[in-house]
C-alpha positions in Angstrom: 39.6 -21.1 -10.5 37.1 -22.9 -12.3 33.5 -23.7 -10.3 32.7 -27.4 -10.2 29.9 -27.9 -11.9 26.2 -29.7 -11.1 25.9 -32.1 -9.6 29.5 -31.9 -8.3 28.2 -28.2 -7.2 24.5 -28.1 -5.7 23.8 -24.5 -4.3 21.0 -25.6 -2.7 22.8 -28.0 -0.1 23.8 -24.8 2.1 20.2 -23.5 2.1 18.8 -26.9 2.9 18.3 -26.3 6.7 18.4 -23.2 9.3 21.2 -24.0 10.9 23.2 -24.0 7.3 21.7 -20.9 6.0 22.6 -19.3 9.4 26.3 -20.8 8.7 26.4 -19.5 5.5 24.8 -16.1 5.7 27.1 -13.0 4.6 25.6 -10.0 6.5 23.7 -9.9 10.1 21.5 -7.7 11.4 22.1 -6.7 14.9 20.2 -4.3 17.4 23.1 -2.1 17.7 23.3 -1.6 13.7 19.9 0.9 14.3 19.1 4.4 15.3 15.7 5.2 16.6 14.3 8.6 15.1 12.4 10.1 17.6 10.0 13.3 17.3 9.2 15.4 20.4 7.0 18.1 21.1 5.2 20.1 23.6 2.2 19.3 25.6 1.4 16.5 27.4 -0.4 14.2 25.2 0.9 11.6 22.7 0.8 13.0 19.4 -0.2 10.3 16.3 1.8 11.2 12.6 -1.3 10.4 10.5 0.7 10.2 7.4 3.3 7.7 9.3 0.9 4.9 11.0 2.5 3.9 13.9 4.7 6.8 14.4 4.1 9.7 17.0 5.1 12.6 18.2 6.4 12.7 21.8 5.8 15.0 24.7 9.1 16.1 26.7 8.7 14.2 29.8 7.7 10.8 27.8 10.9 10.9 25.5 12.8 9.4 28.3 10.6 6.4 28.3 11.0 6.0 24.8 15.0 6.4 24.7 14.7 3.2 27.9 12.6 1.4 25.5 15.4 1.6 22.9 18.1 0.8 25.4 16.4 -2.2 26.5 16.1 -3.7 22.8 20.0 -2.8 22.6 19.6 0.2 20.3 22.5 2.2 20.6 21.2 5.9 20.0 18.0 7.8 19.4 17.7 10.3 17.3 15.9 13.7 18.0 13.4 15.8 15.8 11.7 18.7 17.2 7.9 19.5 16.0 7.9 23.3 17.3 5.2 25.4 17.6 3.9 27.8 14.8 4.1 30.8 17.0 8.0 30.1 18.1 9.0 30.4 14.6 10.6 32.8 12.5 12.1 34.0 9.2 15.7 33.5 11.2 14.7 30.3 13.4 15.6 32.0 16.4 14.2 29.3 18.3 16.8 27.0 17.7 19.0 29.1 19.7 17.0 28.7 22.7 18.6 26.9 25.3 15.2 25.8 26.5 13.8 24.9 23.5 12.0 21.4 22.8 15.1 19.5 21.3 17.1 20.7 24.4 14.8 20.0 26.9 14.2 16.1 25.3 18.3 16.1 25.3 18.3 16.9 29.5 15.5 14.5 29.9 16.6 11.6 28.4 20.5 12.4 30.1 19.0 12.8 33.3 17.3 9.7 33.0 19.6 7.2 31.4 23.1 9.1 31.7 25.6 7.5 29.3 23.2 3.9 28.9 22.7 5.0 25.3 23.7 8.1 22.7 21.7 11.2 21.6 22.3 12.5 18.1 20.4 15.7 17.0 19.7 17.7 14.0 21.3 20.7 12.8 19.4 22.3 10.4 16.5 25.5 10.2 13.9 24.0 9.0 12.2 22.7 12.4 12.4 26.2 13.4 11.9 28.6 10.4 8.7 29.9 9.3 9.1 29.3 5.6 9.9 25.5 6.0 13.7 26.0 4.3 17.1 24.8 6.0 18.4 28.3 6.1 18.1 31.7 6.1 16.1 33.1 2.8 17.4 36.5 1.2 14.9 39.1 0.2 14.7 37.4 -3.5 14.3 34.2 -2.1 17.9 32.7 -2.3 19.1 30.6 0.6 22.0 32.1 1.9 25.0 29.3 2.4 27.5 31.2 5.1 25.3 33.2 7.0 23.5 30.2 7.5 26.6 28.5 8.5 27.3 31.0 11.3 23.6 30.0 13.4 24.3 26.1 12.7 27.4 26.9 14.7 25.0 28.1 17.2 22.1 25.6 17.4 25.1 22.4 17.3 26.9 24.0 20.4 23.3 24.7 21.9 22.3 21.0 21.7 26.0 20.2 22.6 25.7 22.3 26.2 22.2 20.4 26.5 23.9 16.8 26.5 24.1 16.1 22.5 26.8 13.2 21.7 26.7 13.2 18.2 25.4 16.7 16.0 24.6 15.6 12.7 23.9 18.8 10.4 21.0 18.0 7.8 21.1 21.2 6.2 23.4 21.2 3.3 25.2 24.1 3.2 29.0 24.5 1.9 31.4 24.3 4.5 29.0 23.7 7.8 30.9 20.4 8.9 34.6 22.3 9.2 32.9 25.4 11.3 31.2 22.9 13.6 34.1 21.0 14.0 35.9 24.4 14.8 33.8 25.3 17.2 33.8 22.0 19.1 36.9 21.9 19.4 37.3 26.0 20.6 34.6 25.1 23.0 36.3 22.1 24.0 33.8 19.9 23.3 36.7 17.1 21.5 34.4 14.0 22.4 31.2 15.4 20.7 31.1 12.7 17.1 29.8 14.7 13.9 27.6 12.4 11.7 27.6 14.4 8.3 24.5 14.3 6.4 27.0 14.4 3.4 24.8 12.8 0.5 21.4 13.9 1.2 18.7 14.6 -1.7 16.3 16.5 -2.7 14.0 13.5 -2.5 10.3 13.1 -3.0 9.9 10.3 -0.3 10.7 13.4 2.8 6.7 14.3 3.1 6.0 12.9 5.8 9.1 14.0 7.8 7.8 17.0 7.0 4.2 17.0 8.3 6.4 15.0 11.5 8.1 18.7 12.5 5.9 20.5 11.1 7.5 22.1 8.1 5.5 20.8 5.6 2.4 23.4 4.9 5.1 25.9 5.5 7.9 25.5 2.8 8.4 27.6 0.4 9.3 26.6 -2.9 11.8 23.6 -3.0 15.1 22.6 -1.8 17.1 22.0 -4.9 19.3 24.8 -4.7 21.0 23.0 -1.2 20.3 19.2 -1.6 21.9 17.0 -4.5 20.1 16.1 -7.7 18.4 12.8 -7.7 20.8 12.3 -11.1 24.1 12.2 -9.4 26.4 10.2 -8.1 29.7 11.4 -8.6 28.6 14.1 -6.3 27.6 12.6 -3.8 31.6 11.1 -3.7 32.5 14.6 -3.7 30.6 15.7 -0.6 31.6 12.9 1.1 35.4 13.3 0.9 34.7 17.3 1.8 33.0 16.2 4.9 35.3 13.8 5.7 38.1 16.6 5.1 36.3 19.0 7.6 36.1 16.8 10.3 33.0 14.3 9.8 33.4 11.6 12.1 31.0 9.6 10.3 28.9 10.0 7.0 25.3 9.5 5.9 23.3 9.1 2.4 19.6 10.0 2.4 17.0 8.7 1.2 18.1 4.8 1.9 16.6 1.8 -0.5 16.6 4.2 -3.3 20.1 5.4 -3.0 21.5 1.8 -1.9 24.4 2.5 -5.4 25.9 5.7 -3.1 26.0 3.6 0.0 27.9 1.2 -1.9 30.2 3.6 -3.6 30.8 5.8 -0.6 31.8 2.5 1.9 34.1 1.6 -1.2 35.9 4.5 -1.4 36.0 5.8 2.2 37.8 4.8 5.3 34.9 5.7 7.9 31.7 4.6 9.0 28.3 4.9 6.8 24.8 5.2 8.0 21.7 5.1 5.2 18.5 6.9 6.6 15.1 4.9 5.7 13.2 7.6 5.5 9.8 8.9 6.4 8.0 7.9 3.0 9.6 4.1 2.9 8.4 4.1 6.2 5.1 5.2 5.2 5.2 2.5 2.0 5.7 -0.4 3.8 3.1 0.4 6.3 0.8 1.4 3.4 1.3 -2.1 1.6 0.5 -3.8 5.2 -2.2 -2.3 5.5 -3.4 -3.5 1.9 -2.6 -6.8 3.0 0.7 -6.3 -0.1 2.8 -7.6 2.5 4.4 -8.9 5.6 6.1 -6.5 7.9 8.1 -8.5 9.7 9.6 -9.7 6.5 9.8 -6.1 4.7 11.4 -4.8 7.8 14.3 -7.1 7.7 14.5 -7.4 4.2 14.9 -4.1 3.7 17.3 -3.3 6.8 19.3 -6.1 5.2 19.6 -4.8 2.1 21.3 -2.0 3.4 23.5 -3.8 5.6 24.3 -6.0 2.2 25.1 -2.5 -0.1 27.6 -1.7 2.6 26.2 0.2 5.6 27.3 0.7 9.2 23.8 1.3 10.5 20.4 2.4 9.8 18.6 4.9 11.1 14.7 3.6 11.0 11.3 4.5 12.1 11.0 0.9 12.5 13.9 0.6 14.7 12.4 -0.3 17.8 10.0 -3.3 16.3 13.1 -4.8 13.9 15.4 -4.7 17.3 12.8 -6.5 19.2 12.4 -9.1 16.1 16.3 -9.3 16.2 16.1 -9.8 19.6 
């Protein structure tokens, strides 16, 4: 079919007025599209992330309050990070094994407080609890072994699972994790429990201040390019997916977000199930940064950029600045 052409065809009568661009508009943001990160740790004091403005770190008994807030602005789910303390950590990251540790104890507070108003996904991965900052256990020459660290992810997900988890979502990495949790759930009985895959998840440079969030950051070790993809790829990341998918993913994720908007694209294309992007810590930190020079609006960069990821394909987004878009929305 051949287009009209001006002035038979003005594209600018549809953006004329609100109530036509509102018509018109191909994608919609929506409250429920957005996961809240959320970072807990001990004490009983509020905890400012000075490399994320705006972002803290949450005692146990406030995380409740926090997961309400969420609820109230019709966010669906938080999301839980632990910040654990340097003297609970080890080469092995014990810790995470702990039924009582902090992600546990956030889990039981926010389920004792809200029940089933809104979902809890948590991360299964080392490095909140290891003292050399890696996502699994580190040989004597400094390799990060794949299946023994597969064994203790087993662990920690049906630890946070017994603690009230709804959704695990492993972070780590490693060959073959998704199938053993899966396993286990299912051995343990725990059939309802969702598995969000971390499936295309790089070894990015915008993760710093996630890092100095949980802690890890002064502690790691060398790098993590032996475990997360190459910043090159792409046809990986398709691979990974479909594995994922295979072993009993539920749902997928691509991390970073803006900068990896292409595999979001690629990955909704190909596959059959939902697809959640991850704004991470340092385009949190960027937009804040060009507020704060007066580069920019926040409002509008917020919704932009949650829009562009709805546009490239995505289910949801998880966001630091969840709570604030959802009240925009709102």
């Amino acid at each position: 079919m051949t287009n009209p052409a001006y002035p038979a065809l003005r594209m600018r009568r549809t953006r004329a007025t609100s109530w036509s661009r509102a018509m018109v508009a191909e994608n919609r943001l929506h409250p429920s599209d957005l996961i809240w990160p959320l970072f807990v740790t001990d004490g009983d004091e509020e905890q400012p992330i000075t490399t994320m403005p705006g972002v803290s770190r949450w005692p146990v008994d406030q995380i409740a309050d926090r997961a309400a807030e969420a609820r109230d602005a019709g966010i669906p789910c938080v999301a839980l990070f632990p910040n654990t303390q340097s003297d609970l950590r080890s080469d092995n990251g014990d810790e995470a094994l702990n039924p009582d540790n902090l992600m546990c104890r956030a889990i039981g507070e926010i389920k004792d407080a809200l029940g089933t108003d809104i979902g809890i996904l948590t991360d299964v991965a080392l490095d909140p609890y290891t003292s050399h900052g890696q996502d699994g256990l580190v040989s004597k020459n400094g390799r990060v072994l794949n299946d023994d660290t597969v064994s203790i992810l087993v662990e920690q997900a049906l630890n946070q699972v017994q603690a009230g988890a709804d959704i695990v979502a492993p972070s780590d990495m490693m060959d073959g994790r998704v199938g053993a949790i899966r396993a286990a759930l299912e051995d343990e009985g725990h059939t309802n429990v969702q598995i969000m895959a971390y499936a295309a998840k790089y070894a990015s440079a915008f993760y710093g201040p996630f890092r100095d969030a949980v802690g890890s950051g002064g502690l790691l070790k060398g790098d993590k390019k032996t475990y997360q993809m190459d910043p090159a790829n792409s046809e990986e990341a398709l691979r990974e997916v479909a594995l994922d998918i295979a072993e009993g993913a539920d749902s997928v994720m691509v991390k970073p977000g803006l900068a990896y908007l292409d595999i979001v694209r690629r990955v909704k294309e190909r596959f059959e199930v939902p697809v959640y992007a991850y704004q991470v810590s340092g385009e949190y930190a960027m937009i804040e940064a060009a507020v704060a020079a007066g580069a920019g609006d926040r409002d509008g960069l917020v919704l932009e950029t949650l829009l562009a990821f709805k546009r490239a394909g995505a289910s949801g987004v998880l966001t630091y600045h969840a709570l604030h878009a959802a009240r925009l929305i709102g």
